[in-house]
N, C-alpha and C positions, 0 to 999 in steps of 0.2 A: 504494500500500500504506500503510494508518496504521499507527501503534502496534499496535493493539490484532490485528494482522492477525502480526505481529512475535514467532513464539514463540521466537526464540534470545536479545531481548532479556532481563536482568537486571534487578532492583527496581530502582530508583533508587538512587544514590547520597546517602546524608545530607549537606548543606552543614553540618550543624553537632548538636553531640550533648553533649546538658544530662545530669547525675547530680542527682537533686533529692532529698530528706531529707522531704520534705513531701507530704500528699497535696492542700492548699488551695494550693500554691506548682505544683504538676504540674497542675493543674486550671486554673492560672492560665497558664500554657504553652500548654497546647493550646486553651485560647478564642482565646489571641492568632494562633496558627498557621492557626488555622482562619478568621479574619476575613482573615488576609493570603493566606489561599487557599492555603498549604502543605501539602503530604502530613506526618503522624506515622505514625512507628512508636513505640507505646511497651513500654513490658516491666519487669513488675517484679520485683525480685530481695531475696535476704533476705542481709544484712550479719553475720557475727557480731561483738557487741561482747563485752564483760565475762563469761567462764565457758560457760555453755552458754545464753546469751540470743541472739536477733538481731534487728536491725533492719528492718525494710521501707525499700526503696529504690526510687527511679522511673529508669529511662533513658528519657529521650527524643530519638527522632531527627529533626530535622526535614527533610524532605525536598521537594525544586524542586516536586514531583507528586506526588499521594498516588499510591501502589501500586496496580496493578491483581491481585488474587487471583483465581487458573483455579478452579473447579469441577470438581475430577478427580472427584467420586462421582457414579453412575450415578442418574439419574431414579429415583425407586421408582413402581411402578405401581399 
């Protein structure tokens, strides 16, 4: 049986998870992750600062394996 045969398995677990301020510094993240052959997850989220403003914000997770995503919607014909 591989993995991929494996549906009670769970994403991966992140060995390690960056908060980045930058979109040039988040871009520079995952080129590196991606040559070391690591799965990302990233996601980005808005911060508020000062009144009714907010920031854009990067999480990234780095992960052993990138994620394997199912296909739950049906073929359309």
């Amino acid at each position: 049986m591989s993995d991929l045969d494996d549906t009670t398995s769970s994403a991966p677990e992140p060995l390690v998870t960056h908060y980045l301020s930058s979109l040039d510094e988040t871009i520079e993240h995952v080129r590196a992750a991606d040559l070391l052959g690591f799965g990302i997850q990233l996601r980005s989220y808005l911060e508020p600062t000062d009144g009714d403003t907010f920031t854009e914000r990067w999480r990234l997770e780095i992960l052993a394996e990138s994620p394997v995503e199912q296909d739950d919607a049906e073929p359309e014909d």
